[in-house]
ZALUM-182425 format. One record per residue (C-alpha): residue in three letters; x, y, z. Coordinates in steps of 0.2 Angstrom, whole numbers, plus 5000, padded with zeros to 4 digits. Example, Ala and Ser with C-alpha at 12.3 -4.5 7.8 and 13.67 -1.06 7.14 Angstrom:
BEGIN
ala506249785039/ser506849955036/
//
This chain:
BEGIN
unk575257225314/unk573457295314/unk572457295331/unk570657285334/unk569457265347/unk567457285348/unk566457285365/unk564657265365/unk563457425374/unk562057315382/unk561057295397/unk561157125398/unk562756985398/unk562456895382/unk563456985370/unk562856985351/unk564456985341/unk563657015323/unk565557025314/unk565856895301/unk567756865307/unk567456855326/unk567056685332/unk565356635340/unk565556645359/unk564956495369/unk563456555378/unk563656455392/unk565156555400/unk564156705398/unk562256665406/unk563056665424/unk561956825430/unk561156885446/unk559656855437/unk558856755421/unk559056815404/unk558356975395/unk556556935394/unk555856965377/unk554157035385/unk554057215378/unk552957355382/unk552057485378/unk553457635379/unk554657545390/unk556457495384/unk556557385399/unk557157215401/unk556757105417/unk558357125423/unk558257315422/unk556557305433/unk557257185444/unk558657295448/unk557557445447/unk556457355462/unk557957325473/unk558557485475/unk556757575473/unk556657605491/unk558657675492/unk558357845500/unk560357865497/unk561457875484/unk562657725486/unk561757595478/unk562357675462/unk564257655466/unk563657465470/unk562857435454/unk564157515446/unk565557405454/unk564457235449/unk564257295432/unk565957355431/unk566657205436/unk565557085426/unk565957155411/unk567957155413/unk567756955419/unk566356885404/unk566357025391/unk567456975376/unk568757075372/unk569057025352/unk570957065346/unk571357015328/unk573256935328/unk574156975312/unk575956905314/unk577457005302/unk577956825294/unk576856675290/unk575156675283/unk573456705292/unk572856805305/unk572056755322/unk570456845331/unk570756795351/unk569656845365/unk570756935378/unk569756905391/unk570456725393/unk571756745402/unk573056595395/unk572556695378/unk572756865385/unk574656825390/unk575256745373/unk574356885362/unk575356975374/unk577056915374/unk576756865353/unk576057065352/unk577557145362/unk576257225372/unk575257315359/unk573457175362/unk573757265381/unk573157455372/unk571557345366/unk571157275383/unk571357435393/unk570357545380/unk568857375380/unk568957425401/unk568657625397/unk567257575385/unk566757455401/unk566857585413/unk565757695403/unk564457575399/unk564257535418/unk564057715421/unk562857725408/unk561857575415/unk561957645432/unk560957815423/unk559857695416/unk559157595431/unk558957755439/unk557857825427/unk556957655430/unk556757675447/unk555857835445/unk554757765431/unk554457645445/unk553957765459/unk552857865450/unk551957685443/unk551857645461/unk551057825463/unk549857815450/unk549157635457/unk548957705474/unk547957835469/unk546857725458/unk546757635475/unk546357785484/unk545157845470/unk544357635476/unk544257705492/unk543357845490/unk542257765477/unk541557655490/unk541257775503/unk540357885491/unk539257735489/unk538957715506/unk538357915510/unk537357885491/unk536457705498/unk536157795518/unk535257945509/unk534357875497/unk533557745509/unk533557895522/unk532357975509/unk531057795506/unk530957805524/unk530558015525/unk529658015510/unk528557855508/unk528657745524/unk528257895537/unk526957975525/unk526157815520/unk526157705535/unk526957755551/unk526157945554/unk524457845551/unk524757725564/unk525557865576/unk523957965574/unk522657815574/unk523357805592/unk522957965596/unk521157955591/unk521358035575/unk520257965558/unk521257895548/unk521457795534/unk522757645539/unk523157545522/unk522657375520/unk524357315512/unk526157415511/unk527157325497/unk528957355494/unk529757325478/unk531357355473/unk532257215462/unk533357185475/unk532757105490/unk533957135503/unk533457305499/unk531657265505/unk531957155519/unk533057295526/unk531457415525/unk530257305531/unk531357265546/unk531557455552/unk529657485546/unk529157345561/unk530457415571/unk529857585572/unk528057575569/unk527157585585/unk526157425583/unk525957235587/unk527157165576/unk527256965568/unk527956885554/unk527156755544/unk527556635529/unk526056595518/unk526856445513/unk526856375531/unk525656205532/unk525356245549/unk524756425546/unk523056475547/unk522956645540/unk521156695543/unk521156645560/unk522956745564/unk521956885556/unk520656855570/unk521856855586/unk522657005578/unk521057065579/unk520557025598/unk522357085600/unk521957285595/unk520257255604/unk521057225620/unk522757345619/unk522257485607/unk523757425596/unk523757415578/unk524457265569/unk525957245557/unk526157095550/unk527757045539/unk526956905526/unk528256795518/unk527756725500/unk526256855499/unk526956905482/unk527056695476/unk525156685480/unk524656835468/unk525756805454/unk524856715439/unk526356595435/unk526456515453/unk524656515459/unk522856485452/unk521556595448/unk520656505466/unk522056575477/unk522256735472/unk520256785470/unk520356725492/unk521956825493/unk521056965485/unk519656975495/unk520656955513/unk521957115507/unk520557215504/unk519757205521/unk521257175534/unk521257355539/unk519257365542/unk519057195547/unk520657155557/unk521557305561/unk522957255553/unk524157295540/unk525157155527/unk526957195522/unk527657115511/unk529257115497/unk529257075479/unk530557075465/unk529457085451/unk528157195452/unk527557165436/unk527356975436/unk525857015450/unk523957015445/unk523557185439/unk521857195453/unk522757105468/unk523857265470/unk522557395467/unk522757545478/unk521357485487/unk522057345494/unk524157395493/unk525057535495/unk526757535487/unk528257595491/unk529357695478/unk531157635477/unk531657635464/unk533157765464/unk533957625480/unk535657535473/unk536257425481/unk538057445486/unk538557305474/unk537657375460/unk538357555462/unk540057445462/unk539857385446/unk539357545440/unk540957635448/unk542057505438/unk541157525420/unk541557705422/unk543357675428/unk543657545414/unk542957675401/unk544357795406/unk545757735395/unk547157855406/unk546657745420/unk546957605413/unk548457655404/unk549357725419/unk548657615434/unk548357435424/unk548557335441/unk546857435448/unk546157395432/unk546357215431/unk545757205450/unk544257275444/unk543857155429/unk544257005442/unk542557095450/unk541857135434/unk541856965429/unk541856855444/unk541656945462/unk541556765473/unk543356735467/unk544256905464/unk545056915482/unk545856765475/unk546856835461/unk547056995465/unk548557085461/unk549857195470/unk551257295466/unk552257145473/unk551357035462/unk552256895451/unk552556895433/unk551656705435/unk550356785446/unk549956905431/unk549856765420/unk548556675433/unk547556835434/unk547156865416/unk546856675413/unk545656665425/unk544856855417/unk544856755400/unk543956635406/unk542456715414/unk542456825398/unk542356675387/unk540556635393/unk540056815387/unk540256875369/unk539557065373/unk540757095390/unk542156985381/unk542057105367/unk541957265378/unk543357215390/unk544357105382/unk545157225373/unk545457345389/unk546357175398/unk547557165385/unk547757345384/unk548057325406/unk549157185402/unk550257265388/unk550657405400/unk551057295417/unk553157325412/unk553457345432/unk552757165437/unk554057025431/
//
């Protein structure tokens, strides 16, 4: 009589018998898991299938030991009811042999009468050989737990690196405006005012432009410039068909006659009406002639914003009649954003080792209105990670250059997700 017996070392329950002799085992009897089937995802540097980081996730947070015993016990226990226990039958008379699953129990208690015992050796040395491969799966989801923790780590701290990110932003944007106000507002228009009220001869200018592309950037100083400017103050909109500029220009005027106060006037659309591409030569020569003469003429001072400084006629904004206002080195805090995440995305470690952060920041990269939307979490779905790049891949599509730059660095992101499943 000649006994043998072959279990299968494996992390999931779907045995892979590859002898040609053993039978093929009905897949059904063997699919009934806690979980679904070993995923055939794979990832960069990570043996693990979904079941492991499912089982890796549940006990993550175990501050004890005891969840080991209990994974032991349900591995254990799964293996000695569904794994087969293949014993080869060969009977002293009579040809032919039999190969029998001892894990049936009605096959398990024939084999063992027909076997005087002997098929019991194979099934208690196949329960050994159980044990041990619990034990070593127990090892197994506990090194997956750690590699867990320390992901979880490394995308706080790309979280954290975020935070810090945007309040640097925040001190960089205060200063640098800080500095237009200190450096050009005060110097340029304010002191002049401020010392024209106290009799001093001064110079007041005709026209203050400000000009940075973004024009939150200049409404925001235009607004403190007429809040702290010590001054009559109005705003205007050129393109308003009950305005009559020249003779606002002449109350403003009776105005400083009669109070001693200086006139700031915030002009809407100032920039439209001295732009070559959206007025004619008729309307700006008039506009020409009242910004060079609303100091002398009215005591009065135009503000007013533009975006494209270089689209306005060349003579209109003379340093006769306009004063400009440097800001070019003011970001916006959006702009700085964009920057911060270029310089993130460029650092292949961090995209490596944090992938989450890294995909949140293409969602912004690519489409800011909606990223809030499909941001991911640690917690985050395997079918929420599928949403997320889709919807990546699509705003990219519409770009060749930032598809071919980022592209690449969301599959890379992706290829390293092992711990969302």
């Amino acid at each position: 009589m000649k006994i043998g017996f072959s279990t299968q070392m494996t992390t999931d329950y779907i045995p892979s018998v590859t002898k040609a002799s053993v039978p093929q085992v009905n897949q059904k009897q063997l699919t009934n898991d806690l979980f679904e089937k070993k995923s055939s995802v794979s990832f960069k540097g990570k043996d693990y299938s979904e079941k492991d980081v499912r089982y890796a996730r549940q006990y993550m947070n175990r501050k004890d030991d005891k969840w080991k015993q209990e994974l032991y016990e349900k591995e254990y226990k799964y293996k000695k009811e569904n794994e087969p226990i293949w014993f080869t039958y060969h009977p002293r008379y009579g040809a032919g042999s039999a190969t029998i699953n001892l894990n049936d129990p009605t096959e398990r208690l024939i084999t063992g009468i027909c076997s005087l015992g002997m098929s019991e050796i194979t099934v208690q040395s196949a329960y050994a050989d159980f044990r041990k491969d619990a034990k070593r799966y127990v090892d197994k989801i506990d090194l997956v737990k750690a590699d867990l923790i320390n992901a979880k780590v490394n995308e706080t701290g790309a979280e954290n690196r975020k935070v810090q990110d945007a309040a640097r932003r925040d001190v960089t944007f205060i200063e640098e405006m800080n500095n237009v106000k200190e450096k050009e507002i005060y110097p340029k228009l304010l002191d002049k005012i401020q010392a024209k009220r106290e009799g001093k001869n001064v110079e007041i200018p005709n026209c203050v432009m400000f000009s940075n592309k973004d024009n939150s950037i200049n409404q925001e100083l235009i607004s403190w410039t007429i809040n702290q400017a010590n001054a009559d103050s109005k705003e205007v909109d050129l393109f308003d068909e009950n305005l009559d500029f020249v003779e606002l220009l002449e109350k403003s005027e009776k105005n400083y006659k009669k109070t001693g106060n200086w006139n700031v006037i915030n002009v809407k659309n100032l920039d439209k009406t001295i732009n070559p591409k959206q007025s004619d030569s008729a309307v700006i020569a008039g506009m020409k002639d009242i910004m060079s003469s609303t100091a002398n003429d009215y005591n009065s001072t135009l503000i007013f914003s533009t975006t494209n400084p270089d689209e306005l006629d060349d003579t209109a904004i003379e340093s006769n009649r306009v004063t400009k206002i440097e800001t070019k080195n003011v970001k916006t805090k959006d702009e700085m954003e964009i920057q911060d995440i270029k310089n993130r995305l460029a650092d292949k470690d961090y995209v490596k080792n944090s992938p989450i952060a890294a995909i949140n920041d293409l969602l912004i990269l690519t489409d800011k209105n909606t990223a809030k939307q499909f941001e991911l979490n640690f917690n985050s779905t395997r079918s929420n990670l599928d949403k997320t790049r889709t919807k990546i891949e699509t705003s990219l599509s519409g770009n060749n250059t930032l598809s071919k730059q980022y592209k690449p660095i969301l599959d890379n992101a992706c290829s390293n997700l092992w711990y969302i499943v």
